[in-house]
C-alpha positions, 0 to 999 in steps of 0.5 A: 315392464311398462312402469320401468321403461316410462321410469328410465324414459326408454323410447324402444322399451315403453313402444313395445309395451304399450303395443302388446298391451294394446294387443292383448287388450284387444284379444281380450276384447277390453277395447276401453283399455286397448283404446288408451294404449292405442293413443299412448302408441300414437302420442310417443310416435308425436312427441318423440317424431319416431317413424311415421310409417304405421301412424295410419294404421295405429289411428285406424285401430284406436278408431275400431276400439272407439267403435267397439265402446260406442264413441262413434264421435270420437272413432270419426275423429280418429278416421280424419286423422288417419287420413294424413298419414295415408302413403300407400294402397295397403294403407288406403285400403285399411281406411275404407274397411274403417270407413265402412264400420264407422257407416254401419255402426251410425246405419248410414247405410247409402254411403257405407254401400258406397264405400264398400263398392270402393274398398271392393274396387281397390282390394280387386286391384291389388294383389298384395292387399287382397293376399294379406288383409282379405279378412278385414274387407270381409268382416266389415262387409259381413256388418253391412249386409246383416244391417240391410237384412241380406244374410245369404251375403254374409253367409258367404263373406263370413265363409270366405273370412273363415276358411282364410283364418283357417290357413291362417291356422287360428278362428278365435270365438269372435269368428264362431260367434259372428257365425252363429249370428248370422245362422240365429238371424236366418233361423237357421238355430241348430248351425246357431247352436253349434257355433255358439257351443264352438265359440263358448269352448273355444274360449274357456279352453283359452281360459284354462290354458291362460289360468293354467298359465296364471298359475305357474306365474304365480308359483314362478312369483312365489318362488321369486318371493322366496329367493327374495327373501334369500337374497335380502338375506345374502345381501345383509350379510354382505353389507356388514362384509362390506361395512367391515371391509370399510372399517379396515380400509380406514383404519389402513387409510389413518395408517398411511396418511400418518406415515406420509405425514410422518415422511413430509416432516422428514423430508421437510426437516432433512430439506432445511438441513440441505439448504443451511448446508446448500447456503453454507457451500455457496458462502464457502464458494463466494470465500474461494472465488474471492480469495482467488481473485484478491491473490490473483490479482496480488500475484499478477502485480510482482509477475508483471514487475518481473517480466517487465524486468526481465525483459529490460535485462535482456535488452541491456546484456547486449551480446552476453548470451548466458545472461540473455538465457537467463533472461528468457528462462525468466520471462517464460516462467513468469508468462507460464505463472500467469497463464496459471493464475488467469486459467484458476481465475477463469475457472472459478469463475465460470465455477461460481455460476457466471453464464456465457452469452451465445447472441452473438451472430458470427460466419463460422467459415471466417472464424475458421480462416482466422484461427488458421492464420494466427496459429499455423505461424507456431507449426513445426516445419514440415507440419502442413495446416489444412483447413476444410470448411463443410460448406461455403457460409453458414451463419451462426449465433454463438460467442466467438471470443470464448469459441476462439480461446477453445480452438486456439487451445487445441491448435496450439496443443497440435503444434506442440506434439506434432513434429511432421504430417498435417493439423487438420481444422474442419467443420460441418452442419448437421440440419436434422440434429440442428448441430455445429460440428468442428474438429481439430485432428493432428498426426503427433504422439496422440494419447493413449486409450486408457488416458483419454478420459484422465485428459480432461481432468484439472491440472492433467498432465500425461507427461509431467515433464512438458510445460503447460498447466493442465488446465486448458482441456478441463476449461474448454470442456467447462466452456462449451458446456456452459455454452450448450455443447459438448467437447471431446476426443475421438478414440476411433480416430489412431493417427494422433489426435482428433478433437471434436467440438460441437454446438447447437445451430441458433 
């Protein structure tokens, strides 16, 4: 156990076991190795500036072993140390019974006297100390007295020591043997004899008991030896599962990667077949965008030609009034062929990828008026406008030129089907969404459910009989996407119609 814990480095692990072989050593009376376990515990408690609590006690026990090998120089050594460690009585107490060997050991009779009138004193005094470690004060006043020849003395301390080990429940042999000393130097051979007798036998059933034990540790390491073996055995076989196992995991593994490999191919393959074909639309896309913009402008140049003279027409008919219709008859047409020709313009433009700008920093309250004002001159009579702002000025970053062309589109769309009620033009911020919310509600024919979505469509028309291109709804929602908003038709709303527009807050 010592070996593992030093190999892991385990603190806790090598402090426990250098502390029961210290005790075992000492119990078996090998105090050269208790010694070195001793100094092993007080080194770590260094190094590693654990709890200094017991280093004292840990210095007065490697003293004793040092006595007990007959180093007295370096048991003194062990003395001083202990003495700056010392933090309680109980541990003062300790090192004048150290003290004490240490003057009988070397036969400084006069200061271990004195030091035993002390360790006395102090013992006397305290409860706790006298409670709990009596036995050690005793044992080495036994020492000084069989030194100075008073063996009554001793006799009695070593009486007093037994019968405190007694409660204790356990007198180990050195007890008995320190006894019949002390009767051997008062001639006293017989009570000699029986102790030595009781010490011997102590000690060999102590003996048999630990070879008794030995034993079965051996039996228990020869079984450990064949379950060893057993388990070699199981872990041979389970490391050519193992190796088979890896075996088809790699062959799994060449599997897998050859399909991938075979994926990427494909998938790079299909990719250039996607882009010729990407490359192809986009090419077939710049053809129709400039197709349309070359015949746009060739039909625009003889539509002009044609409202220019329909118009001079009309101001030269003087008061020939069917001339005169036929005249306006002409120039709505061409108007409504070129409003035709710029909305396929625009929409294929904004089609090919043209973005539109959203930087310009407008007061929506004053658009609003403004859209109002140029429209509400085309509302039927008995049609009222109502404008209702969301509050006072609220500033936004947006394009009012492709804003207005938006609003106007639908107010003017509430003009034409609404013969009496209100056009409602209103707007409102949401701060939390971060969004411009503006409605165009009418109270006219409106638009049935089923055709709600068909609206928004190019070139939608519900009645193929009213004028118009179809394409306005489709380019204003075209617009507002690419500006980052969002154009629809309210289906909760049944009065007429209600538009909503939105867009994000900048």
């Amino acid at each position: 156990m010592q070996k593992e814990a030093e190999s892991r480095e385990e603190i806790d692990g090598m402090q426990n076991c250098y502390q029961a072989l210290f005790r075992i050593y000492q119990s078996k009376e090998l105090y050269k190795q208790a010694a070195l376990y001793a100094q092993k515990l007080i080194d770590m408690t260094l190094k590693y500036n654990m709890n200094q609590y017991n280093l004292a006690n840990k210095y007065l026990e490697l003293s004793n072993c040092h006595l007990q090998n007959n180093a007295p120089q370096k048991a003194w050594e062990a003395i001083e140390e202990a003495k700056k460690y010392i933090i309680n009585e109980m541990q003062q107490g300790y090192l004048l019974c150290a003290t004490l060997r240490y003057y009988v050991h070397v036969e400084d009779l006069p200061k271990a006297g004195t030091v035993l009138e002390e360790a006395t004193q102090l013992y006397n005094s305290n409860t706790e100390l006298k409670a709990k470690r009596l036995t050690h004060l005793l044992e080495a006043a036994v020492d000084y007295y069989m030194k100075i020849g008073e063996y009554d003395k001793a006799l009695a301390m070593q009486t007093q020591s037994f019968g405190i080990l007694k409660q204790n429940g356990f007198i180990p042999p050195i007890a008995y043997r320190r006894l019949g000393l002390i009767h051997a130097s008062k001639k006293e051979y017989q009570k000699a004899i029986d102790n030595y007798e009781h010490a011997f036998l102590l000690s060999d059933s102590l003996g048999s008991i630990q070879e008794d034990r030995s034993a079965g540790e051996f039996a228990t390491i020869l079984g450990m030896e064949q379950l060893n073996q057993e388990n070699k055995e199981l872990i041979r076989k389970n490391q050519e599962i193992q190796l088979e196992n890896r075996r088809r995991l790699i062959i799994l593994l060449c599997i897998i990667v050859a399909s991938f490999a075979f994926m990427f191919f494909r998938e790079v393959r299909l990719n250039k077949i996607l882009r010729r074909a990407k490359d192809v639309e986009q090419s077939a896309s710049r053809m129709k965008t400039e197709f349309i913009q070359n015949m746009s402008h060739e039909i625009r140049t003889p539509l002009n030609s044609i409202v220019g003279f329909s118009q001079l027409l009309g101001s030269i008919s003087g008061k020939d009034e069917e001339a005169k219709e036929y005249t306006d008859i002409i120039e709505q047409g061409s108007n409504h062929l070129l409003q035709l020709v710029d909305n396929v313009l625009e929409l294929a433009n904004l089609d090919s990828g043209t973005p539109i700008l959203t930087d310009t920093k407008v007061e929506i309250g004053k658009l609003c008026r403004q859209w109002m004002e140029e429209t509400k001159n085309s509302f039927k009579p008995g049609v009222e406008p109502v404008y209702e702002p969301g509050q006072e000025e609220v500033y936004v970053h947006t394009n009012p030129g492709r804003l207005t062309q938006v609003i106007s589109h639908l107010l003017h769309n509430s003009a034409r089907f609404t013969e009496k009620g209100s056009i409602t033009l209103a707007w409102h911020t949401n701060p939390k969404q971060k969004l411009l919310t503006i409605s165009v509600t009418d109270t006219g024919i409106g638009i049935p459910q089923d055709k709600q979505d068909f609206v928004f469509e190019r070139f939608a028309k519900i009645d193929t009989f009213s004028t118009g291109t179809g394409l306005g709804l489709a380019l204003g929602r075209l617009i507002m996407e690419k500006m980052g908003g969002s154009l629809t038709l309210d289906g909760k709303y049944t009065g007429g119609c209600r538009f909503v527009l939105t867009l994000p807050l900048k």
